[in-house]
C-alpha positions in Angstrom: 46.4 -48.5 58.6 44.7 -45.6 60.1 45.2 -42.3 60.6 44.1 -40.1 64.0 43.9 -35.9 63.9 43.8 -34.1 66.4 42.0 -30.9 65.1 40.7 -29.6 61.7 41.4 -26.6 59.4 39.4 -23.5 58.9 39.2 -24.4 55.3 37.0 -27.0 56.0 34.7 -25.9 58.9 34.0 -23.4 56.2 33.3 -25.7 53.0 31.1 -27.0 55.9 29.2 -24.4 56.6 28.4 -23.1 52.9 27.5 -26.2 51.7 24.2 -24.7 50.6 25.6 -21.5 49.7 28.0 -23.4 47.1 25.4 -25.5 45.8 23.4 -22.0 44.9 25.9 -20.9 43.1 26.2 -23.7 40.7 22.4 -23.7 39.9 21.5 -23.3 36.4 24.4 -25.1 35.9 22.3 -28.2 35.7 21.6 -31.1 38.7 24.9 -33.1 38.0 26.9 -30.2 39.0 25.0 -29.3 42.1 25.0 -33.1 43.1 29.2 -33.6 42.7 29.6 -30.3 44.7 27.4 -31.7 47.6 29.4 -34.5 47.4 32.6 -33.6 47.8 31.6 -31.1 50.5 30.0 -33.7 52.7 32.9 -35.9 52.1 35.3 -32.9 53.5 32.5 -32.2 56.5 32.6 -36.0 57.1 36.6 -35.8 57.5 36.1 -32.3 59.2 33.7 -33.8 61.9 36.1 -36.4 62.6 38.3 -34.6 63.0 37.0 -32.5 65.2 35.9 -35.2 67.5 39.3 -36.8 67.5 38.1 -39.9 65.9 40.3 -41.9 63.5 40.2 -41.5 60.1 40.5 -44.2 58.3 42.8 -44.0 54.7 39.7 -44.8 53.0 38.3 -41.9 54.4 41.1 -39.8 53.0 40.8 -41.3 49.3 37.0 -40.5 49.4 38.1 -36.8 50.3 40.7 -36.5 47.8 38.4 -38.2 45.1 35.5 -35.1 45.7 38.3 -32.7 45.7 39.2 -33.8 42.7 35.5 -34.0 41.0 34.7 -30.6 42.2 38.3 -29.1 40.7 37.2 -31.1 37.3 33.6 -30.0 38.0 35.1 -26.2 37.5 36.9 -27.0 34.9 33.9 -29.0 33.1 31.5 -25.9 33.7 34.2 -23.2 32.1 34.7 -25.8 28.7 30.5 -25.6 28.7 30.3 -22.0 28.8 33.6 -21.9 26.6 31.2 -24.0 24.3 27.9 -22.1 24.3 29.9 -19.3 23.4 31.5 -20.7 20.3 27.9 -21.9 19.7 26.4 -18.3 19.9 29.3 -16.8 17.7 28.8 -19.8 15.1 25.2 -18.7 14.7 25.5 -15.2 14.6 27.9 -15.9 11.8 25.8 -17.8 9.9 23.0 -15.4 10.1 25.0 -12.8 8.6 26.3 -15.3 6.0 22.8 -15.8 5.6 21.9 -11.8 5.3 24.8 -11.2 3.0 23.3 -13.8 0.5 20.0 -12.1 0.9 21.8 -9.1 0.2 23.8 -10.2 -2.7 20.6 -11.8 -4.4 18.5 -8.5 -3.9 20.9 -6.8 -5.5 21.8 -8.8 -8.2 18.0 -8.8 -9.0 18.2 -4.8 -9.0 20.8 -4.5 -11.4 19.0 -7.0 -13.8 15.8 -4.8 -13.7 18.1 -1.9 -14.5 19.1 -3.5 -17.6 16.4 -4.4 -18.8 14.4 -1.0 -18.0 17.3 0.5 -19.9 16.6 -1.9 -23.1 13.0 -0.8 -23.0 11.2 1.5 -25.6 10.1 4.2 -24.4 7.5 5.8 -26.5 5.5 9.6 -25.6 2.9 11.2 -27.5 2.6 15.1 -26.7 1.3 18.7 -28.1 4.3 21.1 -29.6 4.7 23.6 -32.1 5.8 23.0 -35.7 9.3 24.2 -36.1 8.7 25.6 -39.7 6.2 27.8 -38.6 5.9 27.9 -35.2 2.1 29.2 -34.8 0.5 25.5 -36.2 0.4 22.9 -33.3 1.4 19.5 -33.9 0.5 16.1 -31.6 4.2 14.7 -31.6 4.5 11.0 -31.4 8.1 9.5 -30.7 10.3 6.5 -29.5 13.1 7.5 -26.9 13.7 4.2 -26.1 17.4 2.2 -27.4 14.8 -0.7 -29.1 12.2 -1.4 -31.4 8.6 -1.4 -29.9 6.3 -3.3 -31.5 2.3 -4.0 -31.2 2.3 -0.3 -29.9 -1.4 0.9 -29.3 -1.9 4.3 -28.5 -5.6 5.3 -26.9 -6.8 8.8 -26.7 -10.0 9.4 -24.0 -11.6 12.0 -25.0 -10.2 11.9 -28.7 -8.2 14.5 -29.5 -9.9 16.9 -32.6 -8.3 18.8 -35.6 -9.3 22.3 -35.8 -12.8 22.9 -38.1 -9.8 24.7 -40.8 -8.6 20.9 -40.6 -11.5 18.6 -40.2 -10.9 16.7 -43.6 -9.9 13.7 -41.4 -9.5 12.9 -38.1 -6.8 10.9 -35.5 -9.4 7.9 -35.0 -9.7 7.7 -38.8 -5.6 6.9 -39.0 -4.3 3.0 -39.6 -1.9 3.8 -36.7 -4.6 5.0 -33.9 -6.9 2.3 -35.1 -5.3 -0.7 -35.5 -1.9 0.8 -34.3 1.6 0.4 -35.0 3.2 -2.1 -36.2 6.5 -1.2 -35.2 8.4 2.2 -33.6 11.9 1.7 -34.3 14.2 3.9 -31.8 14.5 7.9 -32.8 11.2 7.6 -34.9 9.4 10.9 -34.9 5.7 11.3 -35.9 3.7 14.6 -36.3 0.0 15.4 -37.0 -0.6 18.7 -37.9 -4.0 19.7 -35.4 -4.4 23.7 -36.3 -2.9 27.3 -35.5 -2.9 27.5 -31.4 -5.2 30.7 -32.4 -7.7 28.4 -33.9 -7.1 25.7 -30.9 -7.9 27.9 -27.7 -10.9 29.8 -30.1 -12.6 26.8 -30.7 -12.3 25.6 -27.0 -11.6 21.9 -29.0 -9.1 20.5 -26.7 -10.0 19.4 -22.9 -8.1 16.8 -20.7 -7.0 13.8 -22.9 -5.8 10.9 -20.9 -2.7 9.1 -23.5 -2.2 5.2 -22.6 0.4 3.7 -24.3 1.2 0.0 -24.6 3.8 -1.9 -26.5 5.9 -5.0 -26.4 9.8 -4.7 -26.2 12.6 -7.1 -26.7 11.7 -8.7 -23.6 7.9 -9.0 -23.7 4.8 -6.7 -22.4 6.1 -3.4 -21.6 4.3 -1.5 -18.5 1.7 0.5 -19.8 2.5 4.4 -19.7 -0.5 6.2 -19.0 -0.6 10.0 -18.1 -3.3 12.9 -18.7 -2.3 15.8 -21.8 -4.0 19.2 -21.5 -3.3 21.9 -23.8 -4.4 24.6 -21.9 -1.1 24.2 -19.4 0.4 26.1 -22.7 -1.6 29.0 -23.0 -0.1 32.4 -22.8 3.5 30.7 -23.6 5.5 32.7 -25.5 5.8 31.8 -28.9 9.4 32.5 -30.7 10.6 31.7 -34.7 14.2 30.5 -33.6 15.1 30.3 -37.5 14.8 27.4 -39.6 16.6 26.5 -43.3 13.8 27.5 -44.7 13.0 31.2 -43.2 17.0 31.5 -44.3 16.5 30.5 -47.9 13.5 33.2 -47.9 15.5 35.8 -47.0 17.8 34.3 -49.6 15.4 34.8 -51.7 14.1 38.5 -51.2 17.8 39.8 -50.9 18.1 38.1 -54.4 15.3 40.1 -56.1 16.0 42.7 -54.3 19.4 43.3 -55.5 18.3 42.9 -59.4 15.7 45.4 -58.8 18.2 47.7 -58.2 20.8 46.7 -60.7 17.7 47.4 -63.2 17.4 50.6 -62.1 20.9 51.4 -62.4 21.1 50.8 -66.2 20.4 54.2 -68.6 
């Protein structure tokens, strides 16, 4: 059976014409695509052209046109699933890189907060100049352990040694167990002092220059990081110099107000 027509739509001749200008717009798309829509548009032009020259069309003819109709509707359809696809496909790997970033993330700081801890369990041991607390004119070299733990192993070197003043020169700092073979152990709170001179006798004698203290111990987790800083006295000179009152500067004034009062009382009597 066969079909004739008599003329052909303005869909068509169209289709027709932009054959190239449709398969331009698919490229990119990939040469499958390109191919189906040249297809189905020379299977329409073929009908078209018929058409238009009054020939019959023969029902094959019409099941070839409705078949590329067909691919190109599925060939739309097929290109929005793809770019449908490459989207989820984007979105799935930005996910996981921020999965990934948020792991990085968690492990940084989980490693932070584990060096925190165990700074925080570290001893923490200083060696400085200050002023005796009795007397408050005789300078001291103040050794202590401000740390929460035991340090142990703890060497202390001096460069240049530090000097007592000549009023104190029966021994010296290098002559000391602890500065020699140093300390066994600094338990936490432990407070040494060395009495060095007055701070007259210090700054007269011109005995104390830039000392550069290192410090090394182990703590309850190995090694500790060597502490190493530079000591001069003379930052403290001019500093004023104040007797805040101690036990024994009270028990002295006891004392005097004691002897004080029996004088008196002895002079009283007939």
């Amino acid at each position: 059976m066969s079909i004739t027509v008599v003329s052909g739509t303005d869909s068509s001749r169209e289709l027709c014409r932009d054959e190239r200008r449709g398969a331009d717009s698919f490229r990119g798309r990939g040469s499958p695509n390109v191919a189906l829509y040249r297809y189905g548009c020379r299977a329409v032009r073929l009908a078209d052209c018929a058409t238009l020259q009054g020939e019959t069309v023969q029902a094959g003819d019409w099941v070839s046109l409705g078949a590329a109709l067909v691919a190109v509707i599925a060939l739309i359809f097929t290109s929005i699933q793809a770019k449908s696809a490459k989207d989820q496909a984007v979105a799935s790997k930005d996910q996981a890189a921020s999965a990934k970033e948020q792991v990085a993330l968690a492990k940084r700081q989980t490693e932070t907060q584990e060096q925190l801890y165990r700074d925080q369990q570290q001893p923490y041991i200083w060696v400085d100049f200050r002023l005796d607390p009795a007397s408050y004119w005789l300078v001291d070299l103040v050794m202590k352990n401000e740390g929460p733990t035991v340090a142990t192993n703890v060497r202390v070197e001096i460069e240049p040694p530090i000097k007592r003043s000549e009023n104190l020169d029966d021994w010296g700092l290098s002559d000391l167990p602890g500065f020699k073979d140093g300390f066994a152990s600094f338990p936490p709170g432990r407070e040494l002092r060395w009495s060095l001179g007055s701070h007259v006798d210090i700054f007269d004698e011109k005995s104390f220059t830039r000392h550069t203290i290192t410090i090394r111990c182990d703590g309850p987790f190995g090694p500790v990081e060597p502490l190493s800083y530079v000591l001069d006295y003379a930052d403290g000179k001019f500093i004023a110099i104040r007797n805040l009152g101690n036990l024994r500067a009270i028990s002295d004034a006891l004392g005097k107000g004691q002897r004080d009062i029996i004088n008196a009382i002895r002079q009283l009597k007939p």
